[in-house]
Residue frames as a rotation matrix with the C-alpha (Angstrom) as fourth column:
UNK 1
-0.321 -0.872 0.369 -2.79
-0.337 -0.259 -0.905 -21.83
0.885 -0.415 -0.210 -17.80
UNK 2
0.369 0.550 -0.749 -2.96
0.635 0.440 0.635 -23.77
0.679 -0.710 -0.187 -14.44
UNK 3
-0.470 -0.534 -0.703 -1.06
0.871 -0.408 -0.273 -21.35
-0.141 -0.741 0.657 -12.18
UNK 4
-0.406 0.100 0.908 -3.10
0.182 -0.965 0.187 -17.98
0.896 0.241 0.374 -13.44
UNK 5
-0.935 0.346 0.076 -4.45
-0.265 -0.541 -0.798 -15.88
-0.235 -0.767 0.597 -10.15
UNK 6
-0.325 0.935 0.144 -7.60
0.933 0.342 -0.110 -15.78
-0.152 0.098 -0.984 -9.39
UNK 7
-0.789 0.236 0.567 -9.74
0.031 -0.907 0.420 -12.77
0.613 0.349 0.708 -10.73
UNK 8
-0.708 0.692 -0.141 -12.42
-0.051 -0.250 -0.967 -10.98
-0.704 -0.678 0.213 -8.65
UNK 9
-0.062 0.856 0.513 -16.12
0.546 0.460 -0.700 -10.42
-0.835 0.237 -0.496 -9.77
UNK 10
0.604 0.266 -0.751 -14.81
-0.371 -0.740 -0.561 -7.74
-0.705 0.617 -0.349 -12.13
UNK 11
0.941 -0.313 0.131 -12.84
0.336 0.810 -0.481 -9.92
0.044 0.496 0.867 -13.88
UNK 12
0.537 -0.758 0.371 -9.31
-0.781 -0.612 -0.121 -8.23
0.318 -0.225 -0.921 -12.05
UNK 13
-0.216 -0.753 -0.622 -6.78
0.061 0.625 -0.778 -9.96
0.974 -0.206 -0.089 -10.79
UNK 14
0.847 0.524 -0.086 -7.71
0.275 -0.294 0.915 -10.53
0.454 -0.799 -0.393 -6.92
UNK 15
0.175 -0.962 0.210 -5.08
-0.685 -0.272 -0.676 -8.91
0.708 -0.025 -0.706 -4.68
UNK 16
0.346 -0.030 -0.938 -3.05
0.482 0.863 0.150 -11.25
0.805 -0.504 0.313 -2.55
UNK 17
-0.628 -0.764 -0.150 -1.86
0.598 -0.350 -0.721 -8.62
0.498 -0.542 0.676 -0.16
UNK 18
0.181 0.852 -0.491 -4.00
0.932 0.012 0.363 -7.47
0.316 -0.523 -0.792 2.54
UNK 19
0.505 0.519 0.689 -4.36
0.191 -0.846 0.497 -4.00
0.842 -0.120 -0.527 4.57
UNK 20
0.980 -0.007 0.200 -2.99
-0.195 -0.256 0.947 -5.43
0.045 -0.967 -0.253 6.98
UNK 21
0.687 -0.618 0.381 -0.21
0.713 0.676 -0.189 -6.34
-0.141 0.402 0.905 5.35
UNK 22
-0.048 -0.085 0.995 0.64
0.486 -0.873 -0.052 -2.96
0.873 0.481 0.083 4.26
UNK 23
0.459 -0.097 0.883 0.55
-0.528 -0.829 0.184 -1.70
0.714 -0.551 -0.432 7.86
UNK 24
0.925 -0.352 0.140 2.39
0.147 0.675 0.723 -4.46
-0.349 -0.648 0.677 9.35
UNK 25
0.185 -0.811 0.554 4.92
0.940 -0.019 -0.342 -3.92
0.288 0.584 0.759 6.84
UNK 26
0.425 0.215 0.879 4.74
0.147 -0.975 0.168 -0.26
0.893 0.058 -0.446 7.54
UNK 27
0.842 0.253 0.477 4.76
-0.378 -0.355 0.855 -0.49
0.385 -0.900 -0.204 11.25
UNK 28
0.874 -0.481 0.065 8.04
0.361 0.734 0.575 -2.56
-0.325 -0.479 0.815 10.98
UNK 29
0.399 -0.626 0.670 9.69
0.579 -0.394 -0.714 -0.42
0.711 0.673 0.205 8.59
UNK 30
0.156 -0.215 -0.964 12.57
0.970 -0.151 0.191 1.55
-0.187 -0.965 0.185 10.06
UNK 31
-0.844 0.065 0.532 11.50
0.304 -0.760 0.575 4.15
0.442 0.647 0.621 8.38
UNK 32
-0.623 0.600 -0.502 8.72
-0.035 -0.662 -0.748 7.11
-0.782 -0.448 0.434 10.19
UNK 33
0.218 0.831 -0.513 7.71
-0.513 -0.349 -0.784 7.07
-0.830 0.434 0.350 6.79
UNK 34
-0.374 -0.189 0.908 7.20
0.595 0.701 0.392 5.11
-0.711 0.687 -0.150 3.51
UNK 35
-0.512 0.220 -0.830 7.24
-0.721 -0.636 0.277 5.94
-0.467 0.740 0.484 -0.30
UNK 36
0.532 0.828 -0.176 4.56
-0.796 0.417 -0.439 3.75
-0.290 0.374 0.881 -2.38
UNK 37
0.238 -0.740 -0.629 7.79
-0.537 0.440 -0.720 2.57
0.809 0.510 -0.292 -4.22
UNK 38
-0.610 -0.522 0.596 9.12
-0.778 0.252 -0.575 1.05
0.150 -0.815 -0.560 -0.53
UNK 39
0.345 0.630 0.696 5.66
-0.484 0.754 -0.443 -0.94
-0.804 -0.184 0.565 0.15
UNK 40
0.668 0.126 -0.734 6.15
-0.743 0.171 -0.647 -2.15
0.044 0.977 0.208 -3.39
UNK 41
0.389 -0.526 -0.756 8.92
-0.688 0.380 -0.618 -3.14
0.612 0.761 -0.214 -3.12
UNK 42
-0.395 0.180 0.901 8.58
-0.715 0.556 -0.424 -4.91
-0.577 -0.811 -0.091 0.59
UNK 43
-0.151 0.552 0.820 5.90
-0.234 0.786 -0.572 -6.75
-0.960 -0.279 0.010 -0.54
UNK 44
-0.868 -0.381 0.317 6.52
0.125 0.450 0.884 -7.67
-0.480 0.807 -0.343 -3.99
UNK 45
0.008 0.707 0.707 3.69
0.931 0.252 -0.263 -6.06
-0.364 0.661 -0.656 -5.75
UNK 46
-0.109 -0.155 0.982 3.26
0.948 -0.313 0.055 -3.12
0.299 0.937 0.181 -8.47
UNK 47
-0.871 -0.487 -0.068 4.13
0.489 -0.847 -0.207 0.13
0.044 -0.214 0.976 -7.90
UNK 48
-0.394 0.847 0.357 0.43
-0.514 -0.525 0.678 1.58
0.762 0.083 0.643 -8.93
UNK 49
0.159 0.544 -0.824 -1.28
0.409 0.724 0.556 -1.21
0.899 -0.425 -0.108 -7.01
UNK 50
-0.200 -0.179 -0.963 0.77
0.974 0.070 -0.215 -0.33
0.106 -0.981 0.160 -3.40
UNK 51
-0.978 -0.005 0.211 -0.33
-0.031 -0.985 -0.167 3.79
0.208 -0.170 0.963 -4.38
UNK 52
-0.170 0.959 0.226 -3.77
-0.691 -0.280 0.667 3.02
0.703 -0.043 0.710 -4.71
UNK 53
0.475 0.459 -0.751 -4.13
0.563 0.497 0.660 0.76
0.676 -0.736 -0.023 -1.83
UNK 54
-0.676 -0.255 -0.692 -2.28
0.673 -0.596 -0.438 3.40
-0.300 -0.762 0.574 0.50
UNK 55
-0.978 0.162 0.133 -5.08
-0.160 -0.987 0.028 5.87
0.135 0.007 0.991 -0.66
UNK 56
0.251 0.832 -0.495 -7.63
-0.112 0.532 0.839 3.64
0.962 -0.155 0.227 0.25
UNK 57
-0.034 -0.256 -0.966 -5.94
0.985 0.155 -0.076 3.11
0.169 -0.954 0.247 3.73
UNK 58
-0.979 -0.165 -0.118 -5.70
0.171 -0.984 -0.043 7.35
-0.109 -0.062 0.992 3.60
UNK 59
-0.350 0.880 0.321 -9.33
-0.115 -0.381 0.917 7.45
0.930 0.284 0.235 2.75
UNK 60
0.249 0.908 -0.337 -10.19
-0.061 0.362 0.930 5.53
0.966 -0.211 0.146 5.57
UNK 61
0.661 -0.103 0.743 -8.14
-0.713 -0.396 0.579 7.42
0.234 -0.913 -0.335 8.36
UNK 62
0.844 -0.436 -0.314 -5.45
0.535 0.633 0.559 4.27
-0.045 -0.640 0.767 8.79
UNK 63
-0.262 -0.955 0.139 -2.63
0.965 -0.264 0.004 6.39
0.033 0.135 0.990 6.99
UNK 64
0.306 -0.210 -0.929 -1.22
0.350 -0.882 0.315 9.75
-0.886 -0.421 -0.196 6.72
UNK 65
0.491 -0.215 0.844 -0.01
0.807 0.476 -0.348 11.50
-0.328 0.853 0.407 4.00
UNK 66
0.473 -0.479 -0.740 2.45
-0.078 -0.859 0.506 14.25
-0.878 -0.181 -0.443 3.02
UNK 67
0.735 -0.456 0.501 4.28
0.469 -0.191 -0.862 15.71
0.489 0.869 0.074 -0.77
UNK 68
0.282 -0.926 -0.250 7.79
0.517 -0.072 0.853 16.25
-0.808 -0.370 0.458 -0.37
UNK 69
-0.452 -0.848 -0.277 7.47
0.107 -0.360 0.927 17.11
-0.886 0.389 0.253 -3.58
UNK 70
-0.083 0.851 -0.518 5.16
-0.952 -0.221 -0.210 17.09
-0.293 0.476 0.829 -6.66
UNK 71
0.402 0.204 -0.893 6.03
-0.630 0.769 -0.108 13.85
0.664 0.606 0.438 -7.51
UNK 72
-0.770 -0.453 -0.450 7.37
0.151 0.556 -0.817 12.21
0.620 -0.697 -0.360 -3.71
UNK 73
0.607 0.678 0.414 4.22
-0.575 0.015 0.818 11.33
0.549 -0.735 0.399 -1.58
UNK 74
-0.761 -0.642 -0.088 5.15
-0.417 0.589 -0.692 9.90
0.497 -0.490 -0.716 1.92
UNK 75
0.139 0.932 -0.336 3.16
-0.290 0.362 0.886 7.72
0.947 -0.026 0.321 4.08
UNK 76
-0.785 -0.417 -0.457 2.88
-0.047 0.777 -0.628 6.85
0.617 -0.472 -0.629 7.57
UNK 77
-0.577 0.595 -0.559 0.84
0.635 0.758 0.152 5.69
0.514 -0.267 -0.815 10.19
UNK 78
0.047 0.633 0.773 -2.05
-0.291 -0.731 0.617 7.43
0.956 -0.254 0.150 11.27
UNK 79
-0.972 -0.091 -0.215 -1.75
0.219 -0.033 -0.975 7.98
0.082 -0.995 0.052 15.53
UNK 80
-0.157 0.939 -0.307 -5.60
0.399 0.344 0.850 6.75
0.904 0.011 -0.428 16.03
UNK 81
-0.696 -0.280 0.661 -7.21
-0.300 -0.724 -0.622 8.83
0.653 -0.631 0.419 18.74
C-alpha cells in the first residue's frame, strides 16, 4: 500500500493531530466545554484516540475535567496560574 500512515517506533499508527491541535480546537469551540466525542469529531479522528489524548493533556495540567455522568466526561481548558 503506498498511501498507509506512518507507524511510530512501536509499530502504531503515528498520530497526525497534535496537542495543540486539540486546544486550539477547544479554545475555538463555542462551547465552555467539550465531550471527547466533539474533539473527535472536529478533528476527524477516533473517538478512543481524542479520550486518551485529552487525559494526557489532563495529566499534564493543560485540561480540566468533570462527569456529568458515569458515562459523560466534559473537558475544558485549564485557567493556568
Amino acid at each position: 500500500m503506498t498511501n498507509e500512515r506512518e507507524r511510530d517506533t512501536s509499530g502504531q499508527f503515528a498520530e497526525e493531530t497534535t496537542d495543540d491541535d486539540i486546544l486550539t480546537a477547544m479554545h475555538k469551540s463555542e462551547f465552555p466545554a467539550v465531550t471527547a466525542r466533539w474533539v473527535a469529531d472536529t478533528l476527524d479522528i477516533n473517538r478512543p484516540s481524542a479520550h486518551r489524548r485529552l487525559e494526557a493533556l489532563h495529566e499534564e495540567g493543560e485540561v480540566e475535567r468533570g462527569k456529568l455522568s458515569p458515562r459523560v466526561v466534559i473537558w475544558w481548558i485549564s485557567e493556568k496560574k
